[in-house]
C-alpha positions as CSV (number, residue, x, y, z in Angstrom):
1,X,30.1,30.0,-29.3
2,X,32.9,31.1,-31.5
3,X,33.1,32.0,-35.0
4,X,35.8,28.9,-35.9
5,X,33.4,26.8,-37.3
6,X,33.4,25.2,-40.7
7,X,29.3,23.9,-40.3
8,X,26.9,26.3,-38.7
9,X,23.4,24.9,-38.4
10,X,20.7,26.4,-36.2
11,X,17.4,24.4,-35.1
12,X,14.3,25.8,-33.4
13,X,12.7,25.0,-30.2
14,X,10.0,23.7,-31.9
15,X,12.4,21.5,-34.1
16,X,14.4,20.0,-31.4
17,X,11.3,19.6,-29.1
18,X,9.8,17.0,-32.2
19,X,12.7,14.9,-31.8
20,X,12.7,15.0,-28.5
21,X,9.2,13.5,-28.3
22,X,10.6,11.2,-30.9
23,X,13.4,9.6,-28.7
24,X,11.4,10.1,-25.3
25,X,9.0,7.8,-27.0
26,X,11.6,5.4,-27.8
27,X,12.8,4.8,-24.6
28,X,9.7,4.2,-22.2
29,X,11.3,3.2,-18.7
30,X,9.2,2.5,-16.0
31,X,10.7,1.8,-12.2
32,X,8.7,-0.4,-9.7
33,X,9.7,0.8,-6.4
34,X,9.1,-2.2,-3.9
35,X,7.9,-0.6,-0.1
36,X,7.8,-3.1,2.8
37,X,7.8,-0.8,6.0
38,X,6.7,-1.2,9.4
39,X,5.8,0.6,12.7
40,X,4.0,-0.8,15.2
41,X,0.4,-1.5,15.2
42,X,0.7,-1.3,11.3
43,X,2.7,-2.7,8.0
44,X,2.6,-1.1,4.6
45,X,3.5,-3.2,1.8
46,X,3.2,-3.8,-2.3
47,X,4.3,-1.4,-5.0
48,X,4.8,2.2,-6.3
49,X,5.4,2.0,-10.4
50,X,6.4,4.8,-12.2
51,X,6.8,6.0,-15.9
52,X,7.2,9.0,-17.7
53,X,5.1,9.1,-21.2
54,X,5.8,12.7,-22.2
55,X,7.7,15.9,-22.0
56,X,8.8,19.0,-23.6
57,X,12.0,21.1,-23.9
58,X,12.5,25.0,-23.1
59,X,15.3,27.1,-24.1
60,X,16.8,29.3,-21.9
61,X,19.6,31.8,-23.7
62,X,22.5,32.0,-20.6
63,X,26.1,31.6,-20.4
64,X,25.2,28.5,-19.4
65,X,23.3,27.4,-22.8
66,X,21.0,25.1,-20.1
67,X,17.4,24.1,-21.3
68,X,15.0,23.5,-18.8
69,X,12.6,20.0,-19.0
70,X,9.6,21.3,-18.9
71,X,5.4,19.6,-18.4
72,X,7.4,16.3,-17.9
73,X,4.5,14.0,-17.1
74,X,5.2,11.5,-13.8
75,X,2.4,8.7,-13.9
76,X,2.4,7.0,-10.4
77,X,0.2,3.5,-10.3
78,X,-0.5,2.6,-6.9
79,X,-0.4,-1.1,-5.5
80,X,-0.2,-0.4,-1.9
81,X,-1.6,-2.5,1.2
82,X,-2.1,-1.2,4.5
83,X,-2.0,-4.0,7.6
84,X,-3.1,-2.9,10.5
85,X,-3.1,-4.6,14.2
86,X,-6.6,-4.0,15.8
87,X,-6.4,-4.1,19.5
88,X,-8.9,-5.7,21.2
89,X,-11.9,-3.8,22.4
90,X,-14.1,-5.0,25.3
91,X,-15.8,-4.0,28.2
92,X,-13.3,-4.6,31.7
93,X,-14.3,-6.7,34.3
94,X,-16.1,-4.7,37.1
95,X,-16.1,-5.4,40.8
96,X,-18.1,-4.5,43.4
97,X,-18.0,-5.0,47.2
98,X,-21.4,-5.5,48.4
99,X,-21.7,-5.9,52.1
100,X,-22.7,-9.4,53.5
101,X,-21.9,-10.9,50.1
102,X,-18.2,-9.9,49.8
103,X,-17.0,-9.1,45.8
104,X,-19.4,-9.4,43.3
105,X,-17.6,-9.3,39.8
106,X,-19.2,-8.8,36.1
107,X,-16.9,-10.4,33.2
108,X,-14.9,-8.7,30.9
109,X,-17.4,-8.4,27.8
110,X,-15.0,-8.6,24.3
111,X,-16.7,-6.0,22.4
112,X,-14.3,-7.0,19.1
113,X,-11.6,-9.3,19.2
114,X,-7.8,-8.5,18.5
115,X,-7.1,-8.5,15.0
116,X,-5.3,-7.9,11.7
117,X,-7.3,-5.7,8.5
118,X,-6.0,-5.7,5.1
119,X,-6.6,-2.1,4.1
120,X,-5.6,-1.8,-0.1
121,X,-4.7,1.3,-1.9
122,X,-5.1,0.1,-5.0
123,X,-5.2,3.5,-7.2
124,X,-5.4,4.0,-11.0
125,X,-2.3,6.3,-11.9
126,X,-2.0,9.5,-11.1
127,X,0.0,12.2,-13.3
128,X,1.5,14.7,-11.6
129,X,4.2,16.8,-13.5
130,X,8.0,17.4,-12.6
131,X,10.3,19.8,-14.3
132,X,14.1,20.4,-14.0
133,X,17.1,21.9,-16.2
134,X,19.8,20.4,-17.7
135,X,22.0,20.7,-21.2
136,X,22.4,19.4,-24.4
137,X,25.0,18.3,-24.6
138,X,27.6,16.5,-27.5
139,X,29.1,13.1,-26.9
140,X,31.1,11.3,-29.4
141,X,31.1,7.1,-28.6
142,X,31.7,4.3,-30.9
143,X,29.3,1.5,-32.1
144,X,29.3,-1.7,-33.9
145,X,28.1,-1.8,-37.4
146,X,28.5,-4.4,-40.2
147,X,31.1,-5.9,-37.6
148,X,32.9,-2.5,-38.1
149,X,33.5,0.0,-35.9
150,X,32.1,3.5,-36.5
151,X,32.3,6.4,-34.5
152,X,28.8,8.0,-34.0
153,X,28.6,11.9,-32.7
154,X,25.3,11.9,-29.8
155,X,23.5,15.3,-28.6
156,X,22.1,13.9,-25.5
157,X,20.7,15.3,-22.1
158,X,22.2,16.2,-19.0
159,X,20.1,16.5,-16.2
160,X,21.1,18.8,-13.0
161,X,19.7,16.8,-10.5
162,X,19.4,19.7,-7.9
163,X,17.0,21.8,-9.7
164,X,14.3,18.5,-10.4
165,X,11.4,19.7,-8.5
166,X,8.6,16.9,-7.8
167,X,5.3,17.6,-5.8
168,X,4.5,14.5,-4.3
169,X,1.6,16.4,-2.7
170,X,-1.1,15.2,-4.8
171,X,0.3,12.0,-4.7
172,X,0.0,11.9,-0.6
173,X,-3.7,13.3,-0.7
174,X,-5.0,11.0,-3.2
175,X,-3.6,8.2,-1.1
176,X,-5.2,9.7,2.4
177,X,-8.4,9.7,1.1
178,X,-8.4,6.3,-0.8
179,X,-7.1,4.9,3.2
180,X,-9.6,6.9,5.2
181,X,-12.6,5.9,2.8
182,X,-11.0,2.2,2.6
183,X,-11.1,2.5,6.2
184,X,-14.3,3.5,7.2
185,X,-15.9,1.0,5.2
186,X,-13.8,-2.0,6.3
187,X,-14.5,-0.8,9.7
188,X,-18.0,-0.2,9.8
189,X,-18.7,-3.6,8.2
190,X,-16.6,-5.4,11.4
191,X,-18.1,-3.4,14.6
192,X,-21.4,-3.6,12.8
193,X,-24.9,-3.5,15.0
194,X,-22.1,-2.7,17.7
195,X,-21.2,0.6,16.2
196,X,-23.0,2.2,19.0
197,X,-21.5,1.0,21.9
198,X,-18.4,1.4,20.5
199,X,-18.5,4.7,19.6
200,X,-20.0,5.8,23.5
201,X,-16.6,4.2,24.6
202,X,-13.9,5.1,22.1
203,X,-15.7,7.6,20.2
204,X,-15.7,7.2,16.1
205,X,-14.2,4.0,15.4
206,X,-11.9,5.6,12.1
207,X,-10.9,8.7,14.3
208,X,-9.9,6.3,17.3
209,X,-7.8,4.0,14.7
210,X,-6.0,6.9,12.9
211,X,-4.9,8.6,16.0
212,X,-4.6,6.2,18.4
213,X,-3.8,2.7,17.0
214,X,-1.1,4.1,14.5
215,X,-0.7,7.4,15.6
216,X,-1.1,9.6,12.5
217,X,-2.2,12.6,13.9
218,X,-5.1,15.0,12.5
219,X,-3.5,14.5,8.8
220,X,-3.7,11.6,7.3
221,X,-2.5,13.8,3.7
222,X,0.4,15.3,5.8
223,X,1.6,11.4,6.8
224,X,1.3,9.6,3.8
225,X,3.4,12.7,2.1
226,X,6.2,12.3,5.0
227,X,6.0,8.2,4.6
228,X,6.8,8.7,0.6
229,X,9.1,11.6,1.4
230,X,11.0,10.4,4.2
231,X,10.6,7.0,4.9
232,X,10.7,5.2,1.2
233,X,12.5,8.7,-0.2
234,X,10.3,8.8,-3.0
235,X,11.9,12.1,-4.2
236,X,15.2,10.4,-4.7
237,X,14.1,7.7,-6.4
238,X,12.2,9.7,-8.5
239,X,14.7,12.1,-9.2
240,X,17.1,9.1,-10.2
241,X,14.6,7.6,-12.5
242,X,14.6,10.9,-14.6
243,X,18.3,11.6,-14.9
244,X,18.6,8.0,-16.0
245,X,15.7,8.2,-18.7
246,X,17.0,11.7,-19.4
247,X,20.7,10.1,-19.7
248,X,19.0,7.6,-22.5
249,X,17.5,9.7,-24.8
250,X,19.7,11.3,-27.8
251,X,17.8,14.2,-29.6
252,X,19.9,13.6,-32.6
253,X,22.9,10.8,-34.1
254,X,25.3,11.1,-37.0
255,X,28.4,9.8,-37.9
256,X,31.9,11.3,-37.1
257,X,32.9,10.8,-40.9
258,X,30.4,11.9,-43.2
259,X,30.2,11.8,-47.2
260,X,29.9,14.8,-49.3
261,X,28.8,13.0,-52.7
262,X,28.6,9.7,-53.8
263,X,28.5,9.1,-57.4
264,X,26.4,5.7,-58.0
265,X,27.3,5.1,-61.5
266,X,31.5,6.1,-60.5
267,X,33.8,3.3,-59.1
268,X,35.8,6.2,-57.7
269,X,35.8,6.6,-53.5
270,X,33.4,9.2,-52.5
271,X,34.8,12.0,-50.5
272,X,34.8,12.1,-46.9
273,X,35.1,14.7,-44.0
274,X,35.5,14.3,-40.3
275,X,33.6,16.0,-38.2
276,X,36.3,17.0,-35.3
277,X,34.5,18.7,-32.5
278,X,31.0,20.2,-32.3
279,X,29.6,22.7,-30.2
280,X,26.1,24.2,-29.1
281,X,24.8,27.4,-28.0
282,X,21.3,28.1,-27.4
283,X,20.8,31.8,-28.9
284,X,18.3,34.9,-27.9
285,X,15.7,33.4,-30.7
286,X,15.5,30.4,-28.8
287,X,17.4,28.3,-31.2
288,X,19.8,25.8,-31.1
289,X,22.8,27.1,-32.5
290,X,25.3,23.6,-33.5
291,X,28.6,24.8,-34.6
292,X,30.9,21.9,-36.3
293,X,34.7,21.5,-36.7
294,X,36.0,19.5,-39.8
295,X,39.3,17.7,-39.4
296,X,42.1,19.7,-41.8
């Protein structure tokens, strides 16, 4: 920053972070990603909602004056259902040749039926925390007041989408083991007194529908975190929801013209300035350094 400045001012980290509690509590925004995907023997459907209650600021002194968003708190609520196509399981028919009485057959013995099961991952949120950089950055804009038009001065925040960093790995596990637990029990309770049977011919009924009917693998952490990643892109979305909350939330607001004194007992017009540029800097003490240019 240079020394042409009328106004210097200089606020802490501390400071700046209190206001920026302030207008991050302001403007709660929550986005309800919709998921309807599906891939053969199984359908995932219902909701992901998402909201960010809290955060903090961290200076970072650079040429680049950047602050980095730090302990930003994601909450993830969890309305997901899992439909899965259960192939039928049964005994074959067997046929023997027995001499002098030709083919002798026994029937095909249906074991369990071909079916559909509702599996839900219905989860309380879970609060996992993102972080990123951006700036501070001024913005002058007008509003309506009074049916007037007034010229406001904004220091908002800039995100830099390509630093956001978001582990959707706790996410993924926390949804693996709600399924598999969901699973076994809804399983257990269909195969019933048959459980035994079943498992001398297909082996554990859970292992034999994760890797065979919809082919997860060993996993079921590692799939659920490539089904958010990859297929419904959850990083993306994510990542869009903060820079648009982010985009929303001014640290601080005051008016391009600004009185020096008003007199309440003078009929005379107070005296005015306006405030022509401002500038920030974000010094080795960790402060915000706000530098302001007053029209001659």
């Amino acid at each position: 920053m240079s020394n042409n400045h009328d106004v210097i001012a200089a606020l802490s980290e501390s400071a700046v972070n209190r206001l920026f509690q302030e207008a991050f509590e302001k403007e709660v925004l929550k986005h309800v990603e919709h998921i309807d995907y599906s891939s053969g023997a199984f359908r995932i459907f219902g909701n992901i909602t998402f909201d960010i209650p809290r955060g903090s600021i961290q200076f970072i002194p650079s040429s680049d004056d950047f602050v980095r968003l730090d302990e930003i708190d994601l909450r993830t609520d969890i309305n997901l259902t899992m439909r899965i196509r259960i192939p039928e399981i049964a005994i074959p028919r067997i046929c023997v040749d027995i001499p002098c009485d030709g083919e002798v057959c026994i029937p095909k013995i249906v074991l369990v039926p071909s079916m559909d099961i509702n599996i839900p991952l219905d989860l309380l949120p879970i609060t996992s925390e993102i972080s990123g950089d951006g700036m501070i950055v001024p913005e002058l804009v007008s509003e309506i007041e009074d049916d007037q038009e007034v010229y406001k001065w904004l220091l908002k925040l800039q995100l830099n989408p390509l630093t956001t960093d978001i582990d959707l790995i706790d996410i993924a596990d926390t949804i693996g083991d709600l399924f598999e637990s969901a699973a076994r029990g809804i399983l257990n309770s269909i195969f019933g007194d048959l459980g035994d049977i079943i498992y001398a011919i297909i082996g554990e009924p859970i292992e034999w529908l994760i890797r065979t009917v919809l082919d997860i693998g060993d996993d079921i952490s590692e799939f659920f975190f490539r089904f958010l990643s990859d297929t419904v892109g959850l990083h993306g979305i994510i990542a869009d929801f903060l820079e648009d909350l982010v985009g929303k939330i001014v640290i601080a607001k005051f008016n391009q013209e600004q009185e020096l004194f008003e007199d309440k007992y003078s009929e005379t017009t107070p005296m005015t300035i306006q405030i022509a540029d401002v500038d920030l800097d974000i010094n080795t003490d960790h402060e915000m350094v706000l530098g302001v240019t007053i029209e001659p």
